[in-house]
Z-matrix of the N, CA and C atoms (Angstrom, degrees):
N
C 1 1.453
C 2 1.531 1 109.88
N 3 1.535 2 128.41 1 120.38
C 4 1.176 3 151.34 2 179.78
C 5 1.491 4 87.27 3 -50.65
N 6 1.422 5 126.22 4 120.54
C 7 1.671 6 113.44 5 129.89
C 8 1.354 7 128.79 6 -48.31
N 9 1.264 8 118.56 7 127.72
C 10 1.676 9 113.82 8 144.06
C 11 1.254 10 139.28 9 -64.96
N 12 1.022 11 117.08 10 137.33
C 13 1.794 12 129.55 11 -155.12
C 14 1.606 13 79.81 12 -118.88
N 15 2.055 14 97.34 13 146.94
C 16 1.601 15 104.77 14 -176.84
C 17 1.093 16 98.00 15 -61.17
N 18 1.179 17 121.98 16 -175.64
C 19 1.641 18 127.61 17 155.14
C 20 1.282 19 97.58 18 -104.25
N 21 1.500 20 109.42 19 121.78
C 22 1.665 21 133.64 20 162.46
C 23 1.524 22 109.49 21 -55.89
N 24 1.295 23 126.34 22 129.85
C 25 1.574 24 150.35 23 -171.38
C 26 1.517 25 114.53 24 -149.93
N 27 1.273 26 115.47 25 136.50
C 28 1.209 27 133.19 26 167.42
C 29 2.025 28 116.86 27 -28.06
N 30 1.164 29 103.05 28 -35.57
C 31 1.347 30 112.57 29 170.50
C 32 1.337 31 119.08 30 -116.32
N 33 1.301 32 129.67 31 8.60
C 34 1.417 33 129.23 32 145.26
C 35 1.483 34 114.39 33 -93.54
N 36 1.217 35 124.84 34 -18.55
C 37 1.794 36 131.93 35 169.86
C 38 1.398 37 114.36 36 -92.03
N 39 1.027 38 140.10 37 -26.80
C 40 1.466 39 124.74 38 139.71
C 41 1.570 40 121.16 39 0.47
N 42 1.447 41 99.38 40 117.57
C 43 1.497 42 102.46 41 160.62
C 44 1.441 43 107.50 42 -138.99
N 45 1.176 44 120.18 43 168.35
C 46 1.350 45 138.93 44 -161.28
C 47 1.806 46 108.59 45 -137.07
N 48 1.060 47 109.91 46 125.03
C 49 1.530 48 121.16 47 178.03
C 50 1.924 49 111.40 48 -115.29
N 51 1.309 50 105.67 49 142.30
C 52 1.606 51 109.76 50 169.63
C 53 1.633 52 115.88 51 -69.03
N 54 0.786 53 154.02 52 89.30
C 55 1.306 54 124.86 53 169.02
C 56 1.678 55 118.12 54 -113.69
N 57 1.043 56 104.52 55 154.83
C 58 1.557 57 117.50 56 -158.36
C 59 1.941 58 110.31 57 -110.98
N 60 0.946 59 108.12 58 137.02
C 61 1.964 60 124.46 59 -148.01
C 62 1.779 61 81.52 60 -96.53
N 63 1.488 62 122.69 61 151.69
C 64 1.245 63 122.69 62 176.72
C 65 1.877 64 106.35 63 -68.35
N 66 1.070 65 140.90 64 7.05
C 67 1.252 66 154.90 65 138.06
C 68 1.574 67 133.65 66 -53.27
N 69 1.693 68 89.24 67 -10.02
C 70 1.295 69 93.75 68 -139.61
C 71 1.628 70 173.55 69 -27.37
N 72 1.530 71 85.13 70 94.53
C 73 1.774 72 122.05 71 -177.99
C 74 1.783 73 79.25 72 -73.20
N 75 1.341 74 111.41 73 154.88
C 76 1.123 75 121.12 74 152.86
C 77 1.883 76 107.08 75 -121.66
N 78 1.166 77 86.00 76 154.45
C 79 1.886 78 109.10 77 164.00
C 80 1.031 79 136.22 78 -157.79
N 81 1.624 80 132.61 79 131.44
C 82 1.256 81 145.66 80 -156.90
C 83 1.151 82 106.54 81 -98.79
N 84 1.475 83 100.99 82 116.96
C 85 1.565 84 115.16 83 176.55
C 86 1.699 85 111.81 84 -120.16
N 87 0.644 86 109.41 85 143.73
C 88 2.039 87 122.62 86 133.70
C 89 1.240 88 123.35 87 -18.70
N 90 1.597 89 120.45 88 92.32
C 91 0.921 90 113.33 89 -156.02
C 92 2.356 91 100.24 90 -74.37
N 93 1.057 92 109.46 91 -24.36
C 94 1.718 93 92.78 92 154.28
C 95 1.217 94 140.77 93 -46.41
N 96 1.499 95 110.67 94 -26.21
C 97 1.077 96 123.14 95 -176.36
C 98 1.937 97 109.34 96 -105.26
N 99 1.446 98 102.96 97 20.10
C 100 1.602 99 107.44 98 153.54
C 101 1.224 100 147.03 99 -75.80
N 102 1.315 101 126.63 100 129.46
C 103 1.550 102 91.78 101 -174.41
C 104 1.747 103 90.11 102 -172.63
N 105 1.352 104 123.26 103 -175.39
C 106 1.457 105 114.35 104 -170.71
C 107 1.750 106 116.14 105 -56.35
N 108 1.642 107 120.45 106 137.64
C 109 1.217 108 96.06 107 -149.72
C 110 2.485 109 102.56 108 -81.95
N 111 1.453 110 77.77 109 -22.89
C 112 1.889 111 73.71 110 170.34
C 113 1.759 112 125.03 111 -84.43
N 114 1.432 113 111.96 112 31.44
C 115 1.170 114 127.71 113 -170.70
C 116 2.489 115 82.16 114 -119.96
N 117 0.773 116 131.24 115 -35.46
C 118 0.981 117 152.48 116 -159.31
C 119 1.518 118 104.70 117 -56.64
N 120 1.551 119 120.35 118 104.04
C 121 1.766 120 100.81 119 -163.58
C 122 1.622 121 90.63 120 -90.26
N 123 1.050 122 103.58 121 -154.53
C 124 2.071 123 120.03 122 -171.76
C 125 1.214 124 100.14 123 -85.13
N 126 1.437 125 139.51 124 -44.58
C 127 1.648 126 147.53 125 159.66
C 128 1.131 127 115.53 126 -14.28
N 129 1.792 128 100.78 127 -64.49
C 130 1.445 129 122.19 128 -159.80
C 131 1.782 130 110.16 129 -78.13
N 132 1.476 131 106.82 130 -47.27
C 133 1.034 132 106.08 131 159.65
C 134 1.352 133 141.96 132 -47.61
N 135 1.441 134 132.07 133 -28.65
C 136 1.741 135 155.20 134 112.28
C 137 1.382 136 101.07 135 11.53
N 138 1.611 137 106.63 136 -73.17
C 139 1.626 138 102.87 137 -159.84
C 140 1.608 139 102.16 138 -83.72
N 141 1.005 140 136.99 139 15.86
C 142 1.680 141 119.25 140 -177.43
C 143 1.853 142 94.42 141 -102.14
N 144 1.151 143 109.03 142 144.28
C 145 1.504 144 115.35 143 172.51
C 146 1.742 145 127.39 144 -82.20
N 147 1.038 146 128.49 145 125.63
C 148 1.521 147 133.24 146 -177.68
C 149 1.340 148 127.95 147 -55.55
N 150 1.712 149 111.77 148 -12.65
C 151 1.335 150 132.65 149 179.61
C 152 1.409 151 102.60 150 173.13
N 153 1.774 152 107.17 151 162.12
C 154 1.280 153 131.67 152 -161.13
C 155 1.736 154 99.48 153 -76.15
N 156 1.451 155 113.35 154 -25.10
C 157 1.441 156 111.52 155 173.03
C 158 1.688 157 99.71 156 -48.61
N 159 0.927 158 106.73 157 -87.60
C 160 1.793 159 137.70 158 168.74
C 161 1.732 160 95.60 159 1.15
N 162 1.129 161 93.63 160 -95.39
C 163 1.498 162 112.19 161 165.28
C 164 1.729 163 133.16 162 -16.38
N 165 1.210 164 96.05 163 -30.47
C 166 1.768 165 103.30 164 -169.37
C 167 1.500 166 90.86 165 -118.06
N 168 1.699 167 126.07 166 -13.69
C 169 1.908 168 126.64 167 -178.43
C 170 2.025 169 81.84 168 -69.72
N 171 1.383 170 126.29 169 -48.64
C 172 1.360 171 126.67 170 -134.29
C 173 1.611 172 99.32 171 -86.81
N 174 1.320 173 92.02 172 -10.75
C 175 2.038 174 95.30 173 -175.73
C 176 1.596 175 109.47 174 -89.02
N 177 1.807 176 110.18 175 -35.14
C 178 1.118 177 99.53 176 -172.38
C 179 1.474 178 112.92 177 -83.14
């Protein structure tokens, strides 16, 4: 009997990375939503989270 494997989705493949601001504040983002951080408009900055608290309130 074949196991079933989940089915992979946009919100079950999500991952989230720490990364830390030359200040260092850290914030947990999406790692899709990475990318050079002075390329980064005010929008984009919106969706990254300020901490892993933050981060795990927005999933459930």
């Amino acid at each position: 009997m074949e196991e079933k494997k989940p089915e992979v989705t946009e919100s079950t493949a999500t991952q989230f990375v720490i990364v830390k601001d030359k200040s260092g504040k850290e914030y947990v983002c999406k790692i899709s939503d990475l990318k050079d951080p002075s390329q980064l408009t005010e929008e984009e900055k919106k969706r990254c989270f300020e901490n892993v608290e933050d981060a795990m309130k927005e999933m459930d």
